[in-house]
N, C-alpha and C positions, 0 to 999 in steps of 0.2 A: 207205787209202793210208798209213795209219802217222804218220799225221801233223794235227795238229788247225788246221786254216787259222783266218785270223781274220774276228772276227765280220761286218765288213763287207765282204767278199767274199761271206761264206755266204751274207748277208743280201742281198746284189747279187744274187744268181747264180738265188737261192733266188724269190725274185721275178720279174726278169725271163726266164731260162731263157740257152739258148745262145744268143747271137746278134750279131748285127755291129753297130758304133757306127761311124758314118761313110762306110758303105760302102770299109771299109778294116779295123778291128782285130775280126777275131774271138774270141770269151770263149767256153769251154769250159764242159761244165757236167758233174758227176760221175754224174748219170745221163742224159747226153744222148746219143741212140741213137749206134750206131755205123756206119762207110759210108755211101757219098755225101757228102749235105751235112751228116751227120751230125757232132758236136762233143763227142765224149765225152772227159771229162777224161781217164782214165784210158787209153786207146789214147793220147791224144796224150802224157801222160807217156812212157808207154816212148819213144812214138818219138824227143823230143826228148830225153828221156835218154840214150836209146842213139847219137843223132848225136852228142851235144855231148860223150861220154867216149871217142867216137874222134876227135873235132875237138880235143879236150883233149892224146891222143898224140900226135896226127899235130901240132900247133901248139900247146905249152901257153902261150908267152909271149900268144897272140892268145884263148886260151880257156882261162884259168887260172881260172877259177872252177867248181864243182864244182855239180851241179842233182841234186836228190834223187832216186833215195834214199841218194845218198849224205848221209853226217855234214854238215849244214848247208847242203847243196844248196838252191838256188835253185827253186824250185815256180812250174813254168812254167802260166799258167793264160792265153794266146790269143797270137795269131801275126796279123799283119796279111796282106796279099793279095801282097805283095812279100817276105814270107820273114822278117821280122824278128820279135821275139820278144818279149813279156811275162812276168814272173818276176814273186813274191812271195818276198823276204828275208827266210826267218825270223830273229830277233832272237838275237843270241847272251847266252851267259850275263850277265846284269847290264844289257841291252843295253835301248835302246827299243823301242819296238812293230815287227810287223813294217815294211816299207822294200819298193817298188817298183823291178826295174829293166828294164832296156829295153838289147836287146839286136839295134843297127843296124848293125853293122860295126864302134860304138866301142858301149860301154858304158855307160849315163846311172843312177847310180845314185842313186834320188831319193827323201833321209827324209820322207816323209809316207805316209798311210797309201791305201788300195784309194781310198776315194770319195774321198778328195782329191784324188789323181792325175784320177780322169776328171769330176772338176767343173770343175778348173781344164785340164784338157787341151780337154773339150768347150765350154768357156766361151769359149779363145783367150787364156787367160792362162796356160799353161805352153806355149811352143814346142815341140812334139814334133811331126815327122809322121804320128803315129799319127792324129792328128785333124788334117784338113783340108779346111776349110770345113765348112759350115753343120750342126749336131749332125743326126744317123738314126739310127735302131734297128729291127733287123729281125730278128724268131727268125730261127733258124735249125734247121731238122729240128725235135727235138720231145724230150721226157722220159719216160724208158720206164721 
């Protein structure tokens, strides 16, 4: 994908495979089959590329922010059950590690990193509706 994700994603993803946290945020996986209930990274890049750079003309003041492959695009890696969206920030020159952000209508951009984000999301100590109530994990499809 042209692009080198960071280690604690890999390592999340790489372990447990595709699958839903809470019966709500689905996580993608780069070889996770395609169609149905399938969760392949790489189908759902384009697709959320391709909405989010006609949502960008059509509204840039509401969708100014650019998702790869463009030049420092945001790498969308799961989408919840309601349409909202998870993004990985890669770091710009000089910059810290990558940066989570979360994209509900407004935009929550939150400096820490992949497993911190769903420790304290699944914990109940970052308010996001991504997690609500009591933590689940469930594959989803499979790795081909």
């Amino acid at each position: 994908m042209g692009l080198s994700l960071p280690e604690d994603y890999k390592n999340f993803i790489s372990a447990y495979g595709p699958c839903s946290l809470n019966d709500n945020l689905l996580l993608f996986h780069p070889r996770g089959e395609t169609g149905g209930r399938g969760l392949n990274l790489g189908k759902f890049l384009e697709d959320v590329s391709d909405t989010y750079e006609c949502l960008n003309e059509e509204d840039p003041d509401e969708y100014p922010y650019p998702v790869h492959p463009a030049e420092g695009g945001f790498f969308p890696i799961g989408r919840t059950s309601s349409g909202n969206h998870l993004f990985l920030r890669p770091p710009a020159r000089g910059e810290q590690p990558w940066g989570v952000v979360v994209h509900m209508g407004d935009w929550a951009f939150l400096d820490m990193s992949f497993t911190e984000f769903l420790y304290l999301g699944l914990s109940g100590e970052l308010f996001i509706p991504l997690f609500e109530g009591e933590p689940t994990y469930e594959v989803v499809g499979s790795v081909v």
